[in-house]
C-alpha positions in Angstrom: 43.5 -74.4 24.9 46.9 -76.4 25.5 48.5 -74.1 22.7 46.9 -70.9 24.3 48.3 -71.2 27.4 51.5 -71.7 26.3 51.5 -68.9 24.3 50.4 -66.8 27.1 52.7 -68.1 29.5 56.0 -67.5 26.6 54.4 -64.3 26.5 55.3 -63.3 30.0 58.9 -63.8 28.8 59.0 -61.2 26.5 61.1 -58.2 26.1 58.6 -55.6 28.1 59.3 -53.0 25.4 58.7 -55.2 22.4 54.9 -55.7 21.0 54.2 -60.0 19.4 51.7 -59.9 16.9 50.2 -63.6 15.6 48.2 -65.0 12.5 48.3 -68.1 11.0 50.2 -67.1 7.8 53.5 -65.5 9.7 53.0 -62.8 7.4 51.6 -59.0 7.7 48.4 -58.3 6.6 45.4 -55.7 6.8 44.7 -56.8 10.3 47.8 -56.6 11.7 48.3 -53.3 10.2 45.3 -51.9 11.6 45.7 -53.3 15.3 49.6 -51.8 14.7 47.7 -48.2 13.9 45.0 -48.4 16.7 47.1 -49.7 19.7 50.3 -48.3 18.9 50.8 -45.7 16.7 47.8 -43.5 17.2 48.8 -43.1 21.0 52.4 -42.3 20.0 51.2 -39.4 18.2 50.2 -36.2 19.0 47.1 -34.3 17.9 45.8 -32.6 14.8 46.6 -34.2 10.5 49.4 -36.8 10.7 51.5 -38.1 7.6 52.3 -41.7 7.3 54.8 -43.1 4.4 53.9 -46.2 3.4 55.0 -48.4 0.5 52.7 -49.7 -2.2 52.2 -53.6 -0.2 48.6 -54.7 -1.5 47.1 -54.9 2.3 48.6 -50.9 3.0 45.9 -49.9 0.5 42.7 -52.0 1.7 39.6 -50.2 2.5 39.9 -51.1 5.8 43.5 -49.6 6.5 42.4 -46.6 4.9 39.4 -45.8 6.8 41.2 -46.4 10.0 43.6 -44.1 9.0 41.1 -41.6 8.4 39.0 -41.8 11.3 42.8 -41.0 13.0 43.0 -37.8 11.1 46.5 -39.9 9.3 46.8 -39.0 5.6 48.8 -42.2 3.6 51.6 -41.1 1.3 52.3 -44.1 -0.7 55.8 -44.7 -1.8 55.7 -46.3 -5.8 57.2 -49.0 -6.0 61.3 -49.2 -6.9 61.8 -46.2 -4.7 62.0 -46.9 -1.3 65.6 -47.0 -1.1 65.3 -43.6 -1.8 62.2 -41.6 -0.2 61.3 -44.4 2.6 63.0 -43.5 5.9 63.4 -46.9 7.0 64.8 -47.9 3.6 67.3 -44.8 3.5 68.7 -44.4 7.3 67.0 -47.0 9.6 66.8 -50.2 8.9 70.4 -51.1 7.9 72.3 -49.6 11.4 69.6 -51.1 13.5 69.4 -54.4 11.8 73.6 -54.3 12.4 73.1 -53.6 16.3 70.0 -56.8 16.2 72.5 -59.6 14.7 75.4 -59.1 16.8 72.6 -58.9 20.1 71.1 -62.0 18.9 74.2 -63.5 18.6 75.5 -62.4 21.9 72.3 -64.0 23.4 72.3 -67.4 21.4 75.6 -67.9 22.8 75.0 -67.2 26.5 71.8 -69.9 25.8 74.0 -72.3 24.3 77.1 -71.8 27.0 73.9 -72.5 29.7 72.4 -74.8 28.2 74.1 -76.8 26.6 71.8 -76.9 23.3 71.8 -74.6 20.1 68.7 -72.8 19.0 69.9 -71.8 16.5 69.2 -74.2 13.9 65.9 -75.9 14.8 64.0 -78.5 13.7 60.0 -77.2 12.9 59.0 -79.6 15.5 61.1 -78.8 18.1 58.5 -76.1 19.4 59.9 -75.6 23.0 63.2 -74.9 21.3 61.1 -72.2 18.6 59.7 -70.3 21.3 63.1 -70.0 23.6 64.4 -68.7 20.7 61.5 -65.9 19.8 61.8 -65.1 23.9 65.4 -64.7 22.8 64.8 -62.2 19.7 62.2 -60.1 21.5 65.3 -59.4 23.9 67.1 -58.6 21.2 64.7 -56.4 19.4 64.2 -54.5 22.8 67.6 -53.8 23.3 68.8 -53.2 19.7 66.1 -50.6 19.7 67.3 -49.1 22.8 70.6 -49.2 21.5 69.5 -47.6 17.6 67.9 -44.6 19.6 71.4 -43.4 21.6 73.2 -43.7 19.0 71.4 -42.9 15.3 68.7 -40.5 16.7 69.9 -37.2 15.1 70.6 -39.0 11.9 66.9 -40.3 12.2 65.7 -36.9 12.5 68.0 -35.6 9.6 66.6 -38.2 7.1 63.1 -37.0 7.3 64.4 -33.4 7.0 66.2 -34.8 3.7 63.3 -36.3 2.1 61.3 -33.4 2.8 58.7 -35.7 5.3 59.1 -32.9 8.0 60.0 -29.9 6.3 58.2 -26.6 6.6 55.4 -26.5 4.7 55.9 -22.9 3.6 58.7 -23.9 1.4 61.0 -22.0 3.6 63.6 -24.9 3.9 63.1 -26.6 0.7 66.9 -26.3 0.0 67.4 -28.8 2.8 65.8 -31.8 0.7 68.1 -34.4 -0.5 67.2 -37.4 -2.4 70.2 -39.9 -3.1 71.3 -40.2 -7.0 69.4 -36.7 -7.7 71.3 -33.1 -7.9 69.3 -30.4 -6.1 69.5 -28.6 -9.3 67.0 -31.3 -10.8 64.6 -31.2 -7.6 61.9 -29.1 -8.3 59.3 -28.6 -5.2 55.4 -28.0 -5.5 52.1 -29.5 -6.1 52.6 -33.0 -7.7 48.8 -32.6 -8.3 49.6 -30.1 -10.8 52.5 -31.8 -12.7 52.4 -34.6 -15.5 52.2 -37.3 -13.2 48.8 -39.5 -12.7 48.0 -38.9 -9.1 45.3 -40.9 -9.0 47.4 -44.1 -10.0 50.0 -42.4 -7.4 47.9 -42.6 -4.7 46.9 -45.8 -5.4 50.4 -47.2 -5.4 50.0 -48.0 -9.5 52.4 -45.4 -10.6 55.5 -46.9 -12.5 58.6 -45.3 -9.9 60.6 -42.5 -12.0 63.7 -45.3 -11.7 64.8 -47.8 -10.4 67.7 -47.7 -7.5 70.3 -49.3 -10.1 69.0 -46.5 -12.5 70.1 -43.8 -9.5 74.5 -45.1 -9.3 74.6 -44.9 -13.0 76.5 -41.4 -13.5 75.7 -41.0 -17.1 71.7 -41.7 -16.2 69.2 -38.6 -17.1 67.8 -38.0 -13.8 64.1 -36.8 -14.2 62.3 -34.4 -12.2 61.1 -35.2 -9.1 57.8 -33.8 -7.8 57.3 -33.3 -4.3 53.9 -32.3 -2.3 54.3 -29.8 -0.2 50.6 -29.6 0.7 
């Protein structure tokens, strides 16, 4: 109960704009993922079929996670593995300039805490729990802001990527010549049914597909790019 309260009353101190998920592991899982889907995603989205990208993490694929995507009308596209640095959003555009904008916030806020306080957090002892939890009040600040920050400034790239990778292109095929995918010439992009090409969709769509290549595969000039398939359904 001791532990509880605290945690409810550090809570309080949050950033108003950023969400604190717990389990006992520190690490996502099926849970999480589906408390992420039902109490934040869904009401961010608008009616009628949804596509969401996911990579090929064990827990993305559970039973669970994909029934609660289905009873949200949310069809999974999962991303094989080795090539999320180059069809994953957040790999391609996102996570990089917003991760930039995060350290130099969190710096900025460490700083002020030490200039105040007199004490570091920010190398901490595991037992030095007050400390831990000023400095996760701290990083939810940051997050808040950094996001705040990401949106002004990277929004139209944002938008751009997931016209690149084809995620929010017509599906009529009437602005296929807009996708880009990094390492491949247009030339070698070929757009259609996936279902209908050489490649094991059942394995795809269960994440067990071995990626066409790997990202080190894509900056070698004299590599053979393959053919990339891309639903448009």
């Amino acid at each position: 109960m001791f532990y509880q309260r605290k945690r409810e009353e550090e809570s309080l101190r949050y950033h108003e704009g950023v969400a604190v998920l717990w389990n006992e592991t520190a690490y996502a899982n099926s849970d999480l993922l589906v408390d992420w889907i039902n109490k934040m995603l869904v009401p961010a989205l608008p009616p009628g079929p949804r596509l969401l990208a996911l990579d090929v993490a064990k827990f993305h694929s559970t039973e669970e996670v994909l029934t609660t995507l289905s009873s949200h009308d949310i069809i999974p596209s999962m991303i094989p593995a080795g090539c999320t640095g180059l069809v994953q959003p957040l790999a391609v555009s996102i996570n990089k300039p917003f991760k930039v904008i995060l350290r130099d916030l969190l710096d900025n806020l460490l700083d002020n805490y030490e200039a105040i306080n007199h004490t570091s957090l920010r190398e901490l002892s595991h037992t030095n729990l007050s400390a831990i939890a000023e400095r996760r009040v701290l990083v939810t600040h940051a997050v808040g802001q950094a996001w705040e920050i990401f949106c002004e400034r990277n929004q139209e790239s944002v938008i751009q990527t997931f016209l690149s990778l084809g995620l929010t292109l017509p599906i009529d095929g009437s602005c296929d010549n807009e996708l880009s995918v990094k390492g491949i010439s247009p030339d070698l992009l070929q757009i259609g049914d996936w279902r209908r090409g050489g490649m094991d969709t059942e394995a795809l769509a269960c994440g067990i597909c071995e990626p066409l290549a790997t990202e080190t595969a894509f900056e070698d000039d004299d590599y053979d790019y393959p053919v990339e398939y891309v639903d448009r359904e």
